[in-house]
PyMOL Python script that loads the backbone (N, CA, C, O; Angstrom):
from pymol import cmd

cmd.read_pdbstr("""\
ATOM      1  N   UNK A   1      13.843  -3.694  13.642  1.00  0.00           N
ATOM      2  CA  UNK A   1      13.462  -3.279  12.312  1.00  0.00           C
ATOM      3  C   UNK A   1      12.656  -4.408  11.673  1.00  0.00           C
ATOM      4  O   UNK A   1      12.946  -5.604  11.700  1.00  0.00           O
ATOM      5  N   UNK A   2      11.510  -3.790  11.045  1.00  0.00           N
ATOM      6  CA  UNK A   2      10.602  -5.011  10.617  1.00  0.00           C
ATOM      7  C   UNK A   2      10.221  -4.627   8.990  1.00  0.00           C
ATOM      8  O   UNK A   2       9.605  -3.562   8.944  1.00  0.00           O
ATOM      9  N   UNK A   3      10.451  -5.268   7.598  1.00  0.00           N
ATOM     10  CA  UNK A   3      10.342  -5.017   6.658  1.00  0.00           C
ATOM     11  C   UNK A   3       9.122  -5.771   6.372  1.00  0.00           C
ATOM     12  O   UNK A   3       8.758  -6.900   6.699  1.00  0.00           O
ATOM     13  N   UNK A   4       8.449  -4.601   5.492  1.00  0.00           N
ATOM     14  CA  UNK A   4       6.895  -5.203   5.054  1.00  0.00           C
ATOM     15  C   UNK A   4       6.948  -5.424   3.516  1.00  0.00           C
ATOM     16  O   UNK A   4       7.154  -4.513   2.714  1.00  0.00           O
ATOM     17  N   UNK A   5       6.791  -6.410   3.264  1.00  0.00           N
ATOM     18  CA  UNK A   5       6.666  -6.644   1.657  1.00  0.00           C
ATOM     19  C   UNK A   5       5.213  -6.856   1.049  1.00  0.00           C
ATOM     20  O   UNK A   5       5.020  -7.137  -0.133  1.00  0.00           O
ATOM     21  N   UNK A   6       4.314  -6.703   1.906  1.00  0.00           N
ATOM     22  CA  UNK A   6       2.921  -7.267   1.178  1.00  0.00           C
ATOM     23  C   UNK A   6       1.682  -6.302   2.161  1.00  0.00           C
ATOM     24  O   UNK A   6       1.500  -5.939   3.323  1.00  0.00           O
ATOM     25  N   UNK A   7       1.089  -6.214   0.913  1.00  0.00           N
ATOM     26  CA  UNK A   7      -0.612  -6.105   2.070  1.00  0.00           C
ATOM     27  C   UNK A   7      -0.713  -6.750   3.149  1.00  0.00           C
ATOM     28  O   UNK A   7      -0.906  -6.279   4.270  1.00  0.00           O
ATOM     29  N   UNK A   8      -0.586  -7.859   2.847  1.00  0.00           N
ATOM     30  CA  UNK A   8      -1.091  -8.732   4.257  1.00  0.00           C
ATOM     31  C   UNK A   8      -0.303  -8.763   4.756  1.00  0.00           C
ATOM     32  O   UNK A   8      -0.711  -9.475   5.673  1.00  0.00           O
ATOM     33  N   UNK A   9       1.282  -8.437   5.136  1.00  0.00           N
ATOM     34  CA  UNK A   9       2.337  -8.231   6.371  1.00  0.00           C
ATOM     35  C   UNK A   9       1.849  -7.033   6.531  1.00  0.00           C
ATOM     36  O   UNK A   9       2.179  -6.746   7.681  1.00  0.00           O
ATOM     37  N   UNK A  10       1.310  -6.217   6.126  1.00  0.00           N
ATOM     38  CA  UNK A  10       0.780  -4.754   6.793  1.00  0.00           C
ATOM     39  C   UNK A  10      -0.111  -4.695   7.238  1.00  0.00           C
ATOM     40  O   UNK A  10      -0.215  -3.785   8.060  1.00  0.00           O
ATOM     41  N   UNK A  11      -1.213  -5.507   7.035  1.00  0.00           N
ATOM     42  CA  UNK A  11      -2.515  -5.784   7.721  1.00  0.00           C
ATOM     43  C   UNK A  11      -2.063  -6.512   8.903  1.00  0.00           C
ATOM     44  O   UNK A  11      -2.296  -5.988   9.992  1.00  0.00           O
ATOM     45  N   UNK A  12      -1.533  -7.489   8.875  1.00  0.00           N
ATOM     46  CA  UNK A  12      -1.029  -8.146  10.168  1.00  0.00           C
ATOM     47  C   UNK A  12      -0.222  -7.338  11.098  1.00  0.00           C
ATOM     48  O   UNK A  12      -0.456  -7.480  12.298  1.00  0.00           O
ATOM     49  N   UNK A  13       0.461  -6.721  10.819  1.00  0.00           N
ATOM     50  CA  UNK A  13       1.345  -5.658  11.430  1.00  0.00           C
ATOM     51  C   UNK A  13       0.352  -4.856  11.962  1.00  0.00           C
ATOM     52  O   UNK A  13       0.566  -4.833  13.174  1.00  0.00           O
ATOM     53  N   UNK A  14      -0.867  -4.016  11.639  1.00  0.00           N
ATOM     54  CA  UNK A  14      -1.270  -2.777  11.859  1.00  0.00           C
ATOM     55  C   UNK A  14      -2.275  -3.497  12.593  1.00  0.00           C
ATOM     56  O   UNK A  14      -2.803  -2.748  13.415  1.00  0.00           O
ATOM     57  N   UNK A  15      -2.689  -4.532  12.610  1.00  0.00           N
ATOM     58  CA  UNK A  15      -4.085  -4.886  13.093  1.00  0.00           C
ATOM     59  C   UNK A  15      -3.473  -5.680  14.934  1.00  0.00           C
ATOM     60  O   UNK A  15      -4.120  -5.671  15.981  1.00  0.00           O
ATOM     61  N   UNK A  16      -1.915  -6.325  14.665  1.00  0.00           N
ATOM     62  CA  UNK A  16      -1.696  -7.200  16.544  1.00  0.00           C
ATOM     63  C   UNK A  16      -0.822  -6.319  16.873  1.00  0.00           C
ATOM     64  O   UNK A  16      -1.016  -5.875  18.005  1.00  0.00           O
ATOM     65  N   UNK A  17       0.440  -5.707  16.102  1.00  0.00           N
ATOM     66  CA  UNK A  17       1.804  -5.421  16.645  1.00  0.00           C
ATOM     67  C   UNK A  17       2.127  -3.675  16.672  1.00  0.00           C
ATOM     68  O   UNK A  17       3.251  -3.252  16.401  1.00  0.00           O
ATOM     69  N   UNK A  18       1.112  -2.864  16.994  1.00  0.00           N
ATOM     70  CA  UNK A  18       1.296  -1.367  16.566  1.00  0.00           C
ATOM     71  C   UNK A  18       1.233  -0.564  17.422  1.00  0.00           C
ATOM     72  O   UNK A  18       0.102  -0.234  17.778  1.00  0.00           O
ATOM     73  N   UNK A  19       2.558   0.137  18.164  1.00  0.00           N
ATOM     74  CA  UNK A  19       3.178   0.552  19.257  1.00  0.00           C
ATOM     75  C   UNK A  19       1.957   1.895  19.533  1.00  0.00           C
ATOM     76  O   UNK A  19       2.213   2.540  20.550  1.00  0.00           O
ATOM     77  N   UNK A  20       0.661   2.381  18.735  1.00  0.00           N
ATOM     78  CA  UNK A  20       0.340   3.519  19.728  1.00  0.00           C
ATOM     79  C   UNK A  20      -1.259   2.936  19.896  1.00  0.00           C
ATOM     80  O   UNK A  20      -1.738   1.851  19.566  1.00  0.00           O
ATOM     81  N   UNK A  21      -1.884   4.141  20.560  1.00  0.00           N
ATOM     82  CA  UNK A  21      -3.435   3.666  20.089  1.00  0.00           C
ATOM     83  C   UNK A  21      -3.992   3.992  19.084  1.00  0.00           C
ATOM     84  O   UNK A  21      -3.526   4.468  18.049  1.00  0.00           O
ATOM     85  N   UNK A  22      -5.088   3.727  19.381  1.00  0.00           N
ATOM     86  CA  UNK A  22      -6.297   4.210  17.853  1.00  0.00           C
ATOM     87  C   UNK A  22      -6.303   5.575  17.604  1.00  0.00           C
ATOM     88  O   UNK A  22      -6.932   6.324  18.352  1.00  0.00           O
ATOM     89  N   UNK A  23      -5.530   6.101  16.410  1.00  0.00           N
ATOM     90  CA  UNK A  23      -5.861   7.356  16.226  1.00  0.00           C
ATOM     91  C   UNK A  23      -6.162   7.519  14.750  1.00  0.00           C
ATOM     92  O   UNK A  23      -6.171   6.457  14.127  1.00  0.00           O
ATOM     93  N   UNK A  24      -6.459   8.834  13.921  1.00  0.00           N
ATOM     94  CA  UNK A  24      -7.036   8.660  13.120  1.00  0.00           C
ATOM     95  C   UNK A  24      -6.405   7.884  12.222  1.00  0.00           C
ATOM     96  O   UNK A  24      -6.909   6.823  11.854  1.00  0.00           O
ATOM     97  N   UNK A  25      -5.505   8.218  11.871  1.00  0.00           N
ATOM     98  CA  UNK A  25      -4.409   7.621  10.624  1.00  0.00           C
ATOM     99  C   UNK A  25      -4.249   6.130  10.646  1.00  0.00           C
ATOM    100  O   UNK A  25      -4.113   5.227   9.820  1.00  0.00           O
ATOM    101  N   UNK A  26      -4.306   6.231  11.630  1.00  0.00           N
ATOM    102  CA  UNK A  26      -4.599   4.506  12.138  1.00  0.00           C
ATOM    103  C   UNK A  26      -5.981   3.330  11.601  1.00  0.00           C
ATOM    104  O   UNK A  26      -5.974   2.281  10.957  1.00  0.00           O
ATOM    105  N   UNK A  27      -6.935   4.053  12.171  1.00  0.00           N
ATOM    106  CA  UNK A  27      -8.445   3.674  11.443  1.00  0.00           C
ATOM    107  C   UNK A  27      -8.119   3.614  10.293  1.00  0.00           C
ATOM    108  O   UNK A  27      -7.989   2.505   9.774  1.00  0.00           O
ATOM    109  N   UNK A  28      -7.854   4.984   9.439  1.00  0.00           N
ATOM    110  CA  UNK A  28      -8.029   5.031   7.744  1.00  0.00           C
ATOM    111  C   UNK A  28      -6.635   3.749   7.067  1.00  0.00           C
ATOM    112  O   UNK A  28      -6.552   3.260   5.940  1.00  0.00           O
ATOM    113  N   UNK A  29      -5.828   3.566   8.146  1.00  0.00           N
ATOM    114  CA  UNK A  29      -5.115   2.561   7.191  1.00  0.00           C
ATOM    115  C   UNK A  29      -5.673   0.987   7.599  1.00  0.00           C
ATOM    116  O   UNK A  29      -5.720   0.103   6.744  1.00  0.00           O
ATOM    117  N   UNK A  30      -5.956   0.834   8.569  1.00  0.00           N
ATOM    118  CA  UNK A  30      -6.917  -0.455   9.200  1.00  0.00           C
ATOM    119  C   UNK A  30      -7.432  -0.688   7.986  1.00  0.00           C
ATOM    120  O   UNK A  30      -7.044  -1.615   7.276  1.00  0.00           O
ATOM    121  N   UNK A  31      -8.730   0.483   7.517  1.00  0.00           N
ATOM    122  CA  UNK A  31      -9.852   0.068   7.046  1.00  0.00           C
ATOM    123  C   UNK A  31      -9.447   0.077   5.191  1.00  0.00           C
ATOM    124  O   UNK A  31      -9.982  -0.537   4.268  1.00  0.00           O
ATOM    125  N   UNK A  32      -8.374   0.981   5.205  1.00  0.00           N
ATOM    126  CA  UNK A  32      -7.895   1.245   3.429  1.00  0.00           C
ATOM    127  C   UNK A  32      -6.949  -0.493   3.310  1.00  0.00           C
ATOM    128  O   UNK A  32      -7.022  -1.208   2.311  1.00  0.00           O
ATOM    129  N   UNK A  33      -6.298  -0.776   4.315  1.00  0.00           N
ATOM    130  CA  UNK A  33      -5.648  -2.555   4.236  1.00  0.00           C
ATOM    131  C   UNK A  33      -6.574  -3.699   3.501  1.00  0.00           C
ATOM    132  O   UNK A  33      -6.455  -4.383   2.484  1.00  0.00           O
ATOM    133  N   UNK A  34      -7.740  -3.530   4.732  1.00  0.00           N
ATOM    134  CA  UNK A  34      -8.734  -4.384   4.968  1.00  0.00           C
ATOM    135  C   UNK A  34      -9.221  -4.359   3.109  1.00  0.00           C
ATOM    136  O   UNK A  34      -9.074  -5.281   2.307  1.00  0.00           O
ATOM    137  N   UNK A  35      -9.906  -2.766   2.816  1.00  0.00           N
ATOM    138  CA  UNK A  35     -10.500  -3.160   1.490  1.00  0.00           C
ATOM    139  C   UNK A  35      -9.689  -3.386   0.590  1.00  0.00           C
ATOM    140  O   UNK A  35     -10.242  -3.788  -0.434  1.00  0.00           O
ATOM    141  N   UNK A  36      -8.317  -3.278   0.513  1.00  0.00           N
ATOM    142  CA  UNK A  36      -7.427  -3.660  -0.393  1.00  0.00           C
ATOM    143  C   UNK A  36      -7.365  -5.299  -0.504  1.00  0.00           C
ATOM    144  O   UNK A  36      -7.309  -5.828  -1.615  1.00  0.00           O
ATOM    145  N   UNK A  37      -7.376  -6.023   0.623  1.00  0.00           N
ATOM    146  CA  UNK A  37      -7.272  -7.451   1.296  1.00  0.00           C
ATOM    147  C   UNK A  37      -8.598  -7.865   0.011  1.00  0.00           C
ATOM    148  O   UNK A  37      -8.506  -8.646  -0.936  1.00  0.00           O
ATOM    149  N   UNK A  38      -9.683  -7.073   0.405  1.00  0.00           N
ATOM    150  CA  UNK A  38     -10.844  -7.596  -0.063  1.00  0.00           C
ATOM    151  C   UNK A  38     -11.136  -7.384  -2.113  1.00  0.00           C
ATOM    152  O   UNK A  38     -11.889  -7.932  -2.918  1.00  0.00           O
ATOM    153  N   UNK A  39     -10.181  -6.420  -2.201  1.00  0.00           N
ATOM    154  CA  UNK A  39     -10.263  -5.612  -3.475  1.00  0.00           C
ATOM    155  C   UNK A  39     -10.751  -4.751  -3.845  1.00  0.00           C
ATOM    156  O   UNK A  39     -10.789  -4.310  -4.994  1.00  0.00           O
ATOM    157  N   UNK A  40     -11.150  -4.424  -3.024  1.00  0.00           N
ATOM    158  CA  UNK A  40     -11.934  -2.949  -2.877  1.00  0.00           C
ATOM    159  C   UNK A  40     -11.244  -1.202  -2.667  1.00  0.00           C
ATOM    160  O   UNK A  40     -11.633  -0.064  -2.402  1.00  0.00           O
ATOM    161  N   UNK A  41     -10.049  -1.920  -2.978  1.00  0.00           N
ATOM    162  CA  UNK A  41      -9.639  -0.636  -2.899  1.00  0.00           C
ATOM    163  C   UNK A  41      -7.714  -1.085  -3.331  1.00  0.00           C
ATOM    164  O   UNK A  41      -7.152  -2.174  -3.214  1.00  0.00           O
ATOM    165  N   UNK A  42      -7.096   0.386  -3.880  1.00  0.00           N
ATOM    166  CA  UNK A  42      -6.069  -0.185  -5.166  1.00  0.00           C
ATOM    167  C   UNK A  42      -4.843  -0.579  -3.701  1.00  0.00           C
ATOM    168  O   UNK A  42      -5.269  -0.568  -2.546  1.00  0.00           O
ATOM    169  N   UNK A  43      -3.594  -0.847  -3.964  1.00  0.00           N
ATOM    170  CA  UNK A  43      -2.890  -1.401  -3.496  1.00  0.00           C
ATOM    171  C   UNK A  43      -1.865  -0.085  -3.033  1.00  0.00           C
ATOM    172  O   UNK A  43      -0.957  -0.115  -2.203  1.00  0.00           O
ATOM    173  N   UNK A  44      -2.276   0.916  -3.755  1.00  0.00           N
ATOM    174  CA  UNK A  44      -1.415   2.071  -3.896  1.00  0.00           C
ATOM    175  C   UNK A  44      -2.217   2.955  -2.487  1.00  0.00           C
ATOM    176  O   UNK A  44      -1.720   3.227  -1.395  1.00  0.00           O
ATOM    177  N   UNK A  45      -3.093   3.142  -2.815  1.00  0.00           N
ATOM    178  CA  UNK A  45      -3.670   3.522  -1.584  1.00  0.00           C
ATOM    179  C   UNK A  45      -3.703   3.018  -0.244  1.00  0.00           C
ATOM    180  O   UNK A  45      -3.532   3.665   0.790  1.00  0.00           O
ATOM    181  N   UNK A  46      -3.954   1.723  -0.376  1.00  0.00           N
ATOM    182  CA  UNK A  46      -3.186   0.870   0.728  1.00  0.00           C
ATOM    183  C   UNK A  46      -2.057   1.516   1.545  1.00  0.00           C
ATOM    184  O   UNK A  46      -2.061   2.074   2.642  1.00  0.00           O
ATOM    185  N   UNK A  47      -0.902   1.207   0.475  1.00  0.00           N
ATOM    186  CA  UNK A  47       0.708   1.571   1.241  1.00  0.00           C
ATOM    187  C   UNK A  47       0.634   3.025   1.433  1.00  0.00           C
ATOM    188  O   UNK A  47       1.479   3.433   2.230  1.00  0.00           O
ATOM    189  N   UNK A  48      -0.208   4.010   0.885  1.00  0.00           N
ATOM    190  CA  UNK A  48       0.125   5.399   1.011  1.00  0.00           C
ATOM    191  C   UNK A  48      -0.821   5.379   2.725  1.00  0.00           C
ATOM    192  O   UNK A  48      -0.248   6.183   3.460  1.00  0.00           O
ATOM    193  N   UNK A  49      -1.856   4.799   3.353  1.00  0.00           N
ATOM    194  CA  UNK A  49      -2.416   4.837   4.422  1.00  0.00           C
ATOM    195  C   UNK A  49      -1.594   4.131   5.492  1.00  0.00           C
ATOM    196  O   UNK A  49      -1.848   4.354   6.676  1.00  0.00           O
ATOM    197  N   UNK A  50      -0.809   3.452   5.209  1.00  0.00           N
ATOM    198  CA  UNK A  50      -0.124   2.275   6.070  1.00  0.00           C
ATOM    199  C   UNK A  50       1.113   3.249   6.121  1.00  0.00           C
ATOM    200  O   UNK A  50       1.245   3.264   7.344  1.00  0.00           O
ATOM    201  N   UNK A  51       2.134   4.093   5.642  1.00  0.00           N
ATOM    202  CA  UNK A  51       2.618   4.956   5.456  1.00  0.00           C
ATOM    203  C   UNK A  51       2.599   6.164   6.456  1.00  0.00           C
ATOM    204  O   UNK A  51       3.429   6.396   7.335  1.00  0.00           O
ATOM    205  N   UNK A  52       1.775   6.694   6.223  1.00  0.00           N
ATOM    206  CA  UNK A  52       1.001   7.461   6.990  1.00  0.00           C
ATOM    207  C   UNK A  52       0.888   7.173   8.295  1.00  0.00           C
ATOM    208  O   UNK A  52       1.287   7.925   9.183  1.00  0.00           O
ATOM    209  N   UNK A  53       0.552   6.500   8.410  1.00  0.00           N
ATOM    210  CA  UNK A  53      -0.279   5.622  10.191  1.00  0.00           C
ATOM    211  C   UNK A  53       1.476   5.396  10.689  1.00  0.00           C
ATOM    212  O   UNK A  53       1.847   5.667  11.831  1.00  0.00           O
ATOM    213  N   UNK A  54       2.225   4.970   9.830  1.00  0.00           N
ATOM    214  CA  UNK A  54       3.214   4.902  10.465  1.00  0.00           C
ATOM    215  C   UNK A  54       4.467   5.196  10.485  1.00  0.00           C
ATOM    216  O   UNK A  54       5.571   4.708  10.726  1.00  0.00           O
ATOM    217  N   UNK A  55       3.872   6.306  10.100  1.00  0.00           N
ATOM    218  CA  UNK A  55       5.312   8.020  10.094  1.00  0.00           C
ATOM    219  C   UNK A  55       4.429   8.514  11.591  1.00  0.00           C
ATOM    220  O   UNK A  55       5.139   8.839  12.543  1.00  0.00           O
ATOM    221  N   UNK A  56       2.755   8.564  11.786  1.00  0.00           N
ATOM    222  CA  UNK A  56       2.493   9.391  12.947  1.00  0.00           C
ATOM    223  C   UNK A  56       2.968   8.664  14.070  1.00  0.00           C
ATOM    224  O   UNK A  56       3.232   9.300  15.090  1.00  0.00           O
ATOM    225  N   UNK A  57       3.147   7.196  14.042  1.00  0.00           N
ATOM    226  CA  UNK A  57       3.639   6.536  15.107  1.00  0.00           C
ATOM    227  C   UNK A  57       5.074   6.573  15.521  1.00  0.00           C
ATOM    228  O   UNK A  57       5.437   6.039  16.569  1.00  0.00           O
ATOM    229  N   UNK A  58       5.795   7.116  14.818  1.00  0.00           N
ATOM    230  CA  UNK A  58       6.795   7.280  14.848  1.00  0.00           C
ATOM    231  C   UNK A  58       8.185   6.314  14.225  1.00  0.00           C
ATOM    232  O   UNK A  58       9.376   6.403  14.525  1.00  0.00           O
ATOM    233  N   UNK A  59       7.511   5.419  13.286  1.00  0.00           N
ATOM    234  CA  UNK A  59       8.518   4.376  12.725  1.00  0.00           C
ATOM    235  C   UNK A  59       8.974   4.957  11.867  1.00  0.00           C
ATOM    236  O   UNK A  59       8.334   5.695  11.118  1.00  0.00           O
ATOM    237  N   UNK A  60      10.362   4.704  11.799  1.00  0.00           N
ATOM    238  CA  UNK A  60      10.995   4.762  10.479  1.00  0.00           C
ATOM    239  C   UNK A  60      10.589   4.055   8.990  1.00  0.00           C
ATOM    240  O   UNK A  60      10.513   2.827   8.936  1.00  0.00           O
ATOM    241  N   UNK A  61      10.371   4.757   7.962  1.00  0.00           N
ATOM    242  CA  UNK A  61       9.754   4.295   6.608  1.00  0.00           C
ATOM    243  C   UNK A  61      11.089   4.749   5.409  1.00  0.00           C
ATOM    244  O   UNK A  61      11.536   5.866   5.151  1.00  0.00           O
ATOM    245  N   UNK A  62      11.460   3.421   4.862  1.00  0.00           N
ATOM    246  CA  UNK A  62      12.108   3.548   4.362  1.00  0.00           C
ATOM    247  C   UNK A  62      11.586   3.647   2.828  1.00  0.00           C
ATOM    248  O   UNK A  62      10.886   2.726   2.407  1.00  0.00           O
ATOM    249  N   UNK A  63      11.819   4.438   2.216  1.00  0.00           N
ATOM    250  CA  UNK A  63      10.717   4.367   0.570  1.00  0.00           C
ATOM    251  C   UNK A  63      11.759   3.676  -0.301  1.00  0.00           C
ATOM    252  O   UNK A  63      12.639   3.265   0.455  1.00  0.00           O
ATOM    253  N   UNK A  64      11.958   3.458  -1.208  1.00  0.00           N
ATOM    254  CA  UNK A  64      12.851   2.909  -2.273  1.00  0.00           C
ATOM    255  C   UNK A  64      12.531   4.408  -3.366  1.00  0.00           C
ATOM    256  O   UNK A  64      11.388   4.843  -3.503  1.00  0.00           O
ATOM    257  N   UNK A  65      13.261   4.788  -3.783  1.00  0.00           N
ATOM    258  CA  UNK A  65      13.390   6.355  -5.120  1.00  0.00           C
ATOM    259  C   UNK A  65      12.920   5.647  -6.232  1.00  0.00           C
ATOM    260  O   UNK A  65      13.468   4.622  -6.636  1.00  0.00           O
ATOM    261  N   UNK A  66      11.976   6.123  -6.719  1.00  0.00           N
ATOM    262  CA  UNK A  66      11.234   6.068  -7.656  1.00  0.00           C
ATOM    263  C   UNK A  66      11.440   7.233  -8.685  1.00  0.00           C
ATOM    264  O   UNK A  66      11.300   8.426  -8.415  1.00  0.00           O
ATOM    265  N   UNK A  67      11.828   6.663 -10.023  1.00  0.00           N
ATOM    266  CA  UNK A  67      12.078   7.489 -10.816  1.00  0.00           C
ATOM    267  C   UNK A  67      10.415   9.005 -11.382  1.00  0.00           C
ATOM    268  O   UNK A  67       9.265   9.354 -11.118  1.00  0.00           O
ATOM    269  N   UNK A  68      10.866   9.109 -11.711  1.00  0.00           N
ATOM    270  CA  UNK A  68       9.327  10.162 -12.492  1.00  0.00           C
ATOM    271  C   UNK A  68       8.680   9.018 -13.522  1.00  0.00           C
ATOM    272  O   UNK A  68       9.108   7.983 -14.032  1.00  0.00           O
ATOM    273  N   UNK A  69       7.155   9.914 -13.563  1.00  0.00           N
ATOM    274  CA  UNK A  69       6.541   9.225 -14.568  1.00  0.00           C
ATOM    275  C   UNK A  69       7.035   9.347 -16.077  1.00  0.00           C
ATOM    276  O   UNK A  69       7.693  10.381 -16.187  1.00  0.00           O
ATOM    277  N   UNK A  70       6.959   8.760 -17.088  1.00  0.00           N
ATOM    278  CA  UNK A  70       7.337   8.773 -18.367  1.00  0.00           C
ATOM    279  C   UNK A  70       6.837   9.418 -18.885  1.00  0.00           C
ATOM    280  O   UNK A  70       7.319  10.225 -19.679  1.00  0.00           O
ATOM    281  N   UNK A  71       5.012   9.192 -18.439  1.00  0.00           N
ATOM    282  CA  UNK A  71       4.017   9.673 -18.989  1.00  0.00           C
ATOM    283  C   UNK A  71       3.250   8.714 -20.362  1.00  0.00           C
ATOM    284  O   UNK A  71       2.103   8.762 -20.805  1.00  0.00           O
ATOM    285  N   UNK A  72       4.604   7.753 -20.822  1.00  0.00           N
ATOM    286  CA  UNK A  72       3.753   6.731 -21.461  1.00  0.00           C
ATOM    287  C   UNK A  72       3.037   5.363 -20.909  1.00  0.00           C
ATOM    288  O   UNK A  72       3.707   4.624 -20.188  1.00  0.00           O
ATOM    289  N   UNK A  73       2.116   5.126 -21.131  1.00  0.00           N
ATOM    290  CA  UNK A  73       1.433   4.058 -20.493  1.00  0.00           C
ATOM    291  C   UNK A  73       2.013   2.747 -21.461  1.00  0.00           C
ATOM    292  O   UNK A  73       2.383   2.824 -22.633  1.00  0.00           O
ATOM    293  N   UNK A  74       1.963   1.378 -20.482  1.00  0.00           N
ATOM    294  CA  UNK A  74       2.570   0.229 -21.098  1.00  0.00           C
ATOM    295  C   UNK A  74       1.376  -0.855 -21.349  1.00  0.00           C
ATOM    296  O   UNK A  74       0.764  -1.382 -20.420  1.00  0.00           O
ATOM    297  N   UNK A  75       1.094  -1.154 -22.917  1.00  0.00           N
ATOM    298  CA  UNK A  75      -0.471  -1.483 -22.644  1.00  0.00           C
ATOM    299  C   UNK A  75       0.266  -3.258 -23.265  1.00  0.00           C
ATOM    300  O   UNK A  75       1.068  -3.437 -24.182  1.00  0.00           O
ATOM    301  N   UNK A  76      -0.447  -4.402 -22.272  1.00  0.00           N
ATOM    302  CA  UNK A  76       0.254  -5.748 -22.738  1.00  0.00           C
ATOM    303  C   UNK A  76      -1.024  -6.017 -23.795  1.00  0.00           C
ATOM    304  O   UNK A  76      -2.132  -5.627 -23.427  1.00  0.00           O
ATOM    305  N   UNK A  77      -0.881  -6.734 -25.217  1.00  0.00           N
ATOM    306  CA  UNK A  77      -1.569  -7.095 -25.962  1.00  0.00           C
ATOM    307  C   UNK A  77      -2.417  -6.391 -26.331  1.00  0.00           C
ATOM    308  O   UNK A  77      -3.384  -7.006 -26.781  1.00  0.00           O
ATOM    309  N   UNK A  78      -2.521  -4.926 -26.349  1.00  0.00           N
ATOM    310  CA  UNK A  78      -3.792  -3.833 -26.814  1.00  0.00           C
ATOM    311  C   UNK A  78      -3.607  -3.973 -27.894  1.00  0.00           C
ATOM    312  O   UNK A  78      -4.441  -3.276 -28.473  1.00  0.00           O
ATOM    313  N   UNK A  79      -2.711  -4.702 -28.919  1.00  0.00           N
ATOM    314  CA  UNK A  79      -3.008  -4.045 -30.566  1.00  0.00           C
ATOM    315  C   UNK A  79      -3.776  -5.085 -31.470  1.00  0.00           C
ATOM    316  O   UNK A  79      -4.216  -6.077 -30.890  1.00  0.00           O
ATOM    317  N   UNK A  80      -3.913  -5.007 -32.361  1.00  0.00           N
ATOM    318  CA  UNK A  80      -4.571  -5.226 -33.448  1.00  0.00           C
ATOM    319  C   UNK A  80      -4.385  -7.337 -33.513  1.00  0.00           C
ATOM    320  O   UNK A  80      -3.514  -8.133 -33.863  1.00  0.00           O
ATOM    321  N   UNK A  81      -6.082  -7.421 -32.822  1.00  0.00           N
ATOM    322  CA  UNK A  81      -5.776  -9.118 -33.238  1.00  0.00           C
ATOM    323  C   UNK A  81      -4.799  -9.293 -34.597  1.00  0.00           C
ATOM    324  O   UNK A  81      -4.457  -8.599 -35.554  1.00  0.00           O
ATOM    325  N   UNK A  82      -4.527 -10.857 -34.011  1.00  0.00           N
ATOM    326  CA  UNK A  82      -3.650 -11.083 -35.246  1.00  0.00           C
ATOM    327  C   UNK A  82      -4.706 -12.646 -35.581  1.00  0.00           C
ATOM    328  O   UNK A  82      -5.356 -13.305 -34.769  1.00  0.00           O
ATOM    329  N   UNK A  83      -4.503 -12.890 -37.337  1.00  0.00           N
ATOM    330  CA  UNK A  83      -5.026 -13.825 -37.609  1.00  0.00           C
ATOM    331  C   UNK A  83      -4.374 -15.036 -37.836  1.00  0.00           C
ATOM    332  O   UNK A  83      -3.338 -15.154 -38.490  1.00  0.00           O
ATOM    333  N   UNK A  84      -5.114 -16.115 -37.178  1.00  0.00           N
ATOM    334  CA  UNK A  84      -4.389 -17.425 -36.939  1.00  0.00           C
ATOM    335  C   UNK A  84      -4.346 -18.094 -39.171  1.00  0.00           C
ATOM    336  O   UNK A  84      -3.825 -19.164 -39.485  1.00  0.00           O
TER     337      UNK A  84
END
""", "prot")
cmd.dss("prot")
cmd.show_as("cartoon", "prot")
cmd.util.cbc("prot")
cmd.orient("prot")
């Protein structure tokens, strides 16, 4: 059992240590890692391709339960300058 905590343990993982061959799901998480690595692409998409690639391979994916959305957004420092 191997726990991934980061982009880059999943990039490393998917790119030396990945029990099948090249198939599609595979490519799209290679290349969705890679632009995440680079910033080019969100972090969420990332794990949902890395996910993917490795439910078809057959690993066990353990998710953590995530509650529902609230629907309110949490905005840090959006309000009204304040004067010094």
């Amino acid at each position: 059992m191997r726990v991934v905590t980061s982009t880059l343990e999943a990039a490393e993982q998917i790119l030396t240590d990945w029990p099948v061959e090249e198939v599609e799901s595979l490519s799209a998480a290679k290349y969705a890692l890679l632009a995440c690595l680079e910033g080019n692409r969100s972090p969420g998409a990332a794990r949902f391709a890395f996910i993917q690639a490795a439910r078809e391979a057959g690993n066990y994916v353990d998710e953590p339960v995530r509650g529902p959305p609230t629907g309110k957004s949490f905005r840090w420092h959006k309000g009204k300058p304040r004067r010094v």
